[in-house]
Backbone as CSV, one residue per row, in Angstrom:
resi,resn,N_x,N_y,N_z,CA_x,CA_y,CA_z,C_x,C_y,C_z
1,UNK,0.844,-1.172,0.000,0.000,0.000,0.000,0.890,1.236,0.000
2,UNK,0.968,2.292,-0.830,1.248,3.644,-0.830,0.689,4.139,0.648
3,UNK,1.864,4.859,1.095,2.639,5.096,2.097,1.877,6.393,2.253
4,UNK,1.427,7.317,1.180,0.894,8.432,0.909,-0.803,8.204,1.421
5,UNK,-1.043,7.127,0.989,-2.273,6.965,1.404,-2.698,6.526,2.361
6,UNK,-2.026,5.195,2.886,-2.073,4.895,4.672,-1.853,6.119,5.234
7,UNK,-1.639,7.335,5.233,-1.220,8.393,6.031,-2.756,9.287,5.518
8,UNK,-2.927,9.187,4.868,-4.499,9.880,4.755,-5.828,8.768,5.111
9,UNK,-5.321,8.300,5.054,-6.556,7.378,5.699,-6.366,7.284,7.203
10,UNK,-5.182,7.337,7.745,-4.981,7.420,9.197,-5.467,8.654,9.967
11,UNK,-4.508,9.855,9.148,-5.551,11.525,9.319,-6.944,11.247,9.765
12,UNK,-7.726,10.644,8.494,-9.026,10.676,8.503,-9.821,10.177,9.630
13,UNK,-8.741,9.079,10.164,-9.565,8.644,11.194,-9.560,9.078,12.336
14,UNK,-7.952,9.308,12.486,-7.748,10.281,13.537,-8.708,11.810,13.737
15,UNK,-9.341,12.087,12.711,-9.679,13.585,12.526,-11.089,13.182,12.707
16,UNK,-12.134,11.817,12.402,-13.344,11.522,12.698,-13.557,10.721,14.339
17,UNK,-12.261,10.136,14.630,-12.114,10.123,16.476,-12.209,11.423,17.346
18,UNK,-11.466,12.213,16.575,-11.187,13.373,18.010,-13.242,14.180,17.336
19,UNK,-13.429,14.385,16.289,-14.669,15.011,16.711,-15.983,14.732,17.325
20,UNK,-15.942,12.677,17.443,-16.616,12.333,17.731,-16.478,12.114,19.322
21,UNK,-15.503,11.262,19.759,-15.158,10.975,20.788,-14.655,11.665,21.692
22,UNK,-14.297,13.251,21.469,-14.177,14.401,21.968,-15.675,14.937,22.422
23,UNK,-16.185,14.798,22.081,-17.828,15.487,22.516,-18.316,14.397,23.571
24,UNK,-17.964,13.134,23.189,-18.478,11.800,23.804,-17.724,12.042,25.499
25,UNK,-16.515,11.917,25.462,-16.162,12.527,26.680,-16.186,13.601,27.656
26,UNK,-16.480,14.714,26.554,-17.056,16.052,27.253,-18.246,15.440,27.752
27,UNK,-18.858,14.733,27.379,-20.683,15.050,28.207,-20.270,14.573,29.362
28,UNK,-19.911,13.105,29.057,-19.558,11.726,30.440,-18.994,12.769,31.268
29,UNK,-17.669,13.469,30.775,-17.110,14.259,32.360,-18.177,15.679,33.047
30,UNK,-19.200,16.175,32.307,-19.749,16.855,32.750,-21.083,16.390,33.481
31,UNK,-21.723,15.346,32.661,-22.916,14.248,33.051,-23.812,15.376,33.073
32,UNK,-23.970,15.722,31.563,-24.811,16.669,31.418,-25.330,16.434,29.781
33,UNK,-26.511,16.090,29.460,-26.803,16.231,27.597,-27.380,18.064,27.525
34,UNK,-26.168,17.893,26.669,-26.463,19.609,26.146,-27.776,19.639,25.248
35,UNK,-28.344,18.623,24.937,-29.294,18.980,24.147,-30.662,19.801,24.784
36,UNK,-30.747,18.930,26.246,-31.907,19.217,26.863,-31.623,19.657,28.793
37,UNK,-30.295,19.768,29.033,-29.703,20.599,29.988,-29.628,19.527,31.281
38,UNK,-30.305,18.115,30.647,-30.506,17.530,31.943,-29.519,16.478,32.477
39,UNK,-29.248,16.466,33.708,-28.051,15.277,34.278,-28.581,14.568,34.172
40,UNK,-27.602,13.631,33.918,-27.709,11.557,33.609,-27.218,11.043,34.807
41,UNK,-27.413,9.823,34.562,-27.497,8.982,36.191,-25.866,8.356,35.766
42,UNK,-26.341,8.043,34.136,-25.112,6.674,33.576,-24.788,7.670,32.002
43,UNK,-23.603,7.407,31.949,-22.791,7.825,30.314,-22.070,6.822,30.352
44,UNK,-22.222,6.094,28.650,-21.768,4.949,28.440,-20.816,5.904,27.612
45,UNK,-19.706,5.319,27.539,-18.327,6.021,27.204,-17.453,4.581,26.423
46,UNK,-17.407,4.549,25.057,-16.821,3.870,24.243,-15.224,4.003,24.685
47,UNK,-14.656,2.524,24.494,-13.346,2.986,24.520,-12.674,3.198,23.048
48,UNK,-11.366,3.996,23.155,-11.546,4.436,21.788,-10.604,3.628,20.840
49,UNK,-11.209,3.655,19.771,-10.759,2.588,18.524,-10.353,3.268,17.614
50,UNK,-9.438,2.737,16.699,-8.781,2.923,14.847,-8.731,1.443,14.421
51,UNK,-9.528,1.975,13.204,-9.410,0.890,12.092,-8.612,1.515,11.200
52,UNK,-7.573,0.364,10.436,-7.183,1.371,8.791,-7.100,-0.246,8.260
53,UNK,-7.861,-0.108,6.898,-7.670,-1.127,5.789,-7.200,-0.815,4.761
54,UNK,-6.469,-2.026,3.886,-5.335,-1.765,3.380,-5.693,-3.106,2.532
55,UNK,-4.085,-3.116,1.630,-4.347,-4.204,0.255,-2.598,-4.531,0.402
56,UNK,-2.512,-5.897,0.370,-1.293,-6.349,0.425,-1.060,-7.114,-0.815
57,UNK,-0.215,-7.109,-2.382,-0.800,-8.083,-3.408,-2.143,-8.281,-3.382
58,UNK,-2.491,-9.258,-3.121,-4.020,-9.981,-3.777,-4.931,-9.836,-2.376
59,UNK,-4.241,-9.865,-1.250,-4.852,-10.016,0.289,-5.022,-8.514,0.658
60,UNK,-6.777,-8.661,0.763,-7.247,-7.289,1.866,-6.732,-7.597,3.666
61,UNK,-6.668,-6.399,4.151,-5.899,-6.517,5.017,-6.410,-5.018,6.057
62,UNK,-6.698,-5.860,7.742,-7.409,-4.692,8.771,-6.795,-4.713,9.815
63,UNK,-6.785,-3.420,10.195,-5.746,-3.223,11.657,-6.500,-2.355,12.542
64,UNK,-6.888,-3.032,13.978,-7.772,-2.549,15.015,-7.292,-2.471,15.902
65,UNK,-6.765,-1.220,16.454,-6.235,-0.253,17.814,-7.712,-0.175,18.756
66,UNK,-7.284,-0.399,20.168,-8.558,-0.218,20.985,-7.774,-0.056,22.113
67,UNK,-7.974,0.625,23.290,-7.893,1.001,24.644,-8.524,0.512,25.165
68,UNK,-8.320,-0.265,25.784,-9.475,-1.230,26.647,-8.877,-0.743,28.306
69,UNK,-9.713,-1.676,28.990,-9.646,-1.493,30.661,-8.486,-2.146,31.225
70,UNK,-8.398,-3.473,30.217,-7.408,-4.243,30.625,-5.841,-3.793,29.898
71,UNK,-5.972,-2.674,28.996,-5.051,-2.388,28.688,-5.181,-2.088,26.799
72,UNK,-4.442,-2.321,26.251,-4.249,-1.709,24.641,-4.492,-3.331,23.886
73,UNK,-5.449,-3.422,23.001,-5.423,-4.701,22.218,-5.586,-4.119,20.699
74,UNK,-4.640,-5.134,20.081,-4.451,-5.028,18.274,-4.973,-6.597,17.870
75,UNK,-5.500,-5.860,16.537,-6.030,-7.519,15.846,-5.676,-7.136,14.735
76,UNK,-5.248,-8.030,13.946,-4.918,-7.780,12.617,-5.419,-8.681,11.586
77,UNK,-5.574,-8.620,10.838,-6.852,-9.751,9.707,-6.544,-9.721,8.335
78,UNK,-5.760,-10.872,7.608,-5.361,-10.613,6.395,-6.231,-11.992,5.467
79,UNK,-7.077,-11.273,4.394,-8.002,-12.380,3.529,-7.480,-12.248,2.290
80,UNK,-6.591,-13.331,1.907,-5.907,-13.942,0.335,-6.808,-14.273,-0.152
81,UNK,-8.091,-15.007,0.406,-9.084,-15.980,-0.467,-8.124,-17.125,-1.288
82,UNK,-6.988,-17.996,-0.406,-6.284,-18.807,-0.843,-5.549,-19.377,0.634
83,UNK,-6.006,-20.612,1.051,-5.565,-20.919,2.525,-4.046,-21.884,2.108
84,UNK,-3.692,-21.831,3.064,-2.030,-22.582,3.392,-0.857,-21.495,3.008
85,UNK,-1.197,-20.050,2.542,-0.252,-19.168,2.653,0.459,-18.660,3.703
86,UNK,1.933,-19.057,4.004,2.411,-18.830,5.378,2.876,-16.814,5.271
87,UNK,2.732,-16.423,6.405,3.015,-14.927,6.789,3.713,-15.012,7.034
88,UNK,4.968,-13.959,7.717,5.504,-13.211,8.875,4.813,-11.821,9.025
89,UNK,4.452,-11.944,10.396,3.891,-10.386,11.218,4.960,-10.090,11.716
90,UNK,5.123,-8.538,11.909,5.732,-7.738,13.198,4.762,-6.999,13.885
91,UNK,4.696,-6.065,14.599,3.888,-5.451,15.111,4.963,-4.794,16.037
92,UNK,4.909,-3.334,15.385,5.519,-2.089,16.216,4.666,-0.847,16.707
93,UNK,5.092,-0.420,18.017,4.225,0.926,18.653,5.557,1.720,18.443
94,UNK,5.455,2.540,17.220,6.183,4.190,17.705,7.686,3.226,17.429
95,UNK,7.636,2.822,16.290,8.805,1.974,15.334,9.515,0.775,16.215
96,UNK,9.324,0.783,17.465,9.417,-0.174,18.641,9.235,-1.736,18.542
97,UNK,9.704,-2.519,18.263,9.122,-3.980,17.695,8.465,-4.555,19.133
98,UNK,7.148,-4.782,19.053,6.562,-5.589,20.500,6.375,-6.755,19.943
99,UNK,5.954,-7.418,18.993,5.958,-8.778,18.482,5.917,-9.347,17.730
100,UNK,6.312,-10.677,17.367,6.330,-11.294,15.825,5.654,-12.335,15.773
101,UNK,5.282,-13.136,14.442,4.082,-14.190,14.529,4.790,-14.674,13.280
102,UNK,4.513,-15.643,12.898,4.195,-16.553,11.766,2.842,-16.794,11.598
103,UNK,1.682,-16.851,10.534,0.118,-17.041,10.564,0.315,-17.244,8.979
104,UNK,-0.821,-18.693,9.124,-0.999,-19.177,7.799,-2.549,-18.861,7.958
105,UNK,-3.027,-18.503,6.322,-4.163,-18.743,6.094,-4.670,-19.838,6.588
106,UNK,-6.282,-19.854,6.515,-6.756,-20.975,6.189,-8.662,-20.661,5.998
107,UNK,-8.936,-21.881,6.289,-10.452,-22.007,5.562,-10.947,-21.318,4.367
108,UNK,-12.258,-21.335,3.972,-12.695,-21.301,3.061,-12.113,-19.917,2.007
109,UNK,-12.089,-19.260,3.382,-11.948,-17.543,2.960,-10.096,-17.630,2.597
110,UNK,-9.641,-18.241,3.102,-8.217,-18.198,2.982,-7.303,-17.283,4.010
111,UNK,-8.231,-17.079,5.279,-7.401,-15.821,6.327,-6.856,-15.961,7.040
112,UNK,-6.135,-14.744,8.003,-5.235,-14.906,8.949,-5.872,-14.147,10.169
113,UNK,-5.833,-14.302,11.288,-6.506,-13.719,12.494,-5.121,-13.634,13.344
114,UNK,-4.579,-12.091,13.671,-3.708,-12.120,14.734,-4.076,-11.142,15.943
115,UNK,-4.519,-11.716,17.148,-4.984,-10.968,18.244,-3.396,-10.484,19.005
116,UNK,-2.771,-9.380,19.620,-2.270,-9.324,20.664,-2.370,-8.091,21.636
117,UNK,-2.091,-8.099,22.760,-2.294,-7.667,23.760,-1.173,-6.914,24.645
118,UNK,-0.508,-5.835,23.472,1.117,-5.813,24.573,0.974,-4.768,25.834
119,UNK,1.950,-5.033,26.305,1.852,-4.205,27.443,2.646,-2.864,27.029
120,UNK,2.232,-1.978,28.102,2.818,-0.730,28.171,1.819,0.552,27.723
121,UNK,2.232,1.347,27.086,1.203,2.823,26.746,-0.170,1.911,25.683
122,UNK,-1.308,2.805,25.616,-2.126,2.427,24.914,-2.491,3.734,23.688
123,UNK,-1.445,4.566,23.631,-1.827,5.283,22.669,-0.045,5.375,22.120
124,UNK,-0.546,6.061,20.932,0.905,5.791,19.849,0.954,5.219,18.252
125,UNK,1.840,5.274,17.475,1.022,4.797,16.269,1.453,3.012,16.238
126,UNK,0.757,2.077,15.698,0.777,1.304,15.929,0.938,0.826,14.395
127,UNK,1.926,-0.483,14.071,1.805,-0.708,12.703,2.243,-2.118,12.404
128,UNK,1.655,-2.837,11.400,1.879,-4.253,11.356,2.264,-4.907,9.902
129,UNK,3.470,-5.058,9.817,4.076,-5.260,8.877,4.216,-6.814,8.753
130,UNK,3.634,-7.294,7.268,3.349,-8.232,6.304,3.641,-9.065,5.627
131,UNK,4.506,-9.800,5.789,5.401,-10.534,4.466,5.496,-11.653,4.429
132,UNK,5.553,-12.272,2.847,5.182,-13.454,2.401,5.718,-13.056,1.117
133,UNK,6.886,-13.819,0.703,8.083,-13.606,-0.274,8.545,-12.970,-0.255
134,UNK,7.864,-12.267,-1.703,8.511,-11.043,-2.275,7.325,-9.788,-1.952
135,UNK,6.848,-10.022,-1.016,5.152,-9.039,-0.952,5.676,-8.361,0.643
136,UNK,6.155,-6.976,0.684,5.853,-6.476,2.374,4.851,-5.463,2.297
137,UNK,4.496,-5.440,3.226,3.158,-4.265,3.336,3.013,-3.851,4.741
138,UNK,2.994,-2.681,5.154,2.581,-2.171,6.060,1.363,-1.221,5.991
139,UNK,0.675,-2.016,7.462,-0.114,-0.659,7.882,-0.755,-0.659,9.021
140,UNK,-0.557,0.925,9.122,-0.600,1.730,10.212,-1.957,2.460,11.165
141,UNK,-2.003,2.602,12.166,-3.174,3.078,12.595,-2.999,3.765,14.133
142,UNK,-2.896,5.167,14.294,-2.372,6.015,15.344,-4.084,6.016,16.151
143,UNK,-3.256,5.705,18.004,-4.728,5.604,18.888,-3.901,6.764,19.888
């Protein structure tokens, strides 16, 4: 994927998080709906997420940043629509290597499912780099 464009698609999301989830937290810390002036008992408060999808060769490819309670979780999801294709993952916060995988496709769809859970900060850009031969691909998604 052009490098030019993972970076505008990241903007974008970054720029549709802070206007949404910026208001979302203003109410919760005030416990007030501006619409109709009145206090709430409960504000359900999303924790906050980035998606960025991407195209690696022939395989679509999704990367999910989330802040959770228990800490920062990434999933990463690559569909060849061709199973027994072996990967290598990395997965870096802020060019930092936190982990590596090997993941083969499989079933019908031909995919790869990589959950992890690292420790340390939960915000930062986060990025998961791809390869299988001659094919690398990265991409990125700032929480």
């Amino acid at each position: 994927m052009n490098r030019s464009i993972a970076r505008v698609i990241t903007a974008a999301v970054v720029v549709a998080l802070t206007t949404v989830g910026g208001t979302t937290a203003a109410q919760a810390k005030q416990g007030v709906d501006d619409a109709s002036g009145q206090a709430h008992h409960a504000v359900a408060v999303k924790s906050p997420r980035v998606t960025a999808t991407g195209t690696c060769g022939n395989a679509v490819t999704k990367l999910k940043v989330s802040a959770e309670d228990t800490g920062t979780q990434v999933e990463f999801e690559l569909d060849q629509n061709v199973s027994g294709k072996k990967w290598s993952l990395v997965l870096k916060r802020n060019g930092a290597v936190l982990d590596r995988a090997s993941r083969t496709t499989s079933g019908p769809s031909g995919s790869l499912h990589w959950r992890v859970a690292p420790a340390g900060a939960s915000t930062g850009t986060f990025a998961v780099t791809s390869t299988r031969g001659g094919t690398t691909c990265t991409l990125t998604a700032t929480l």
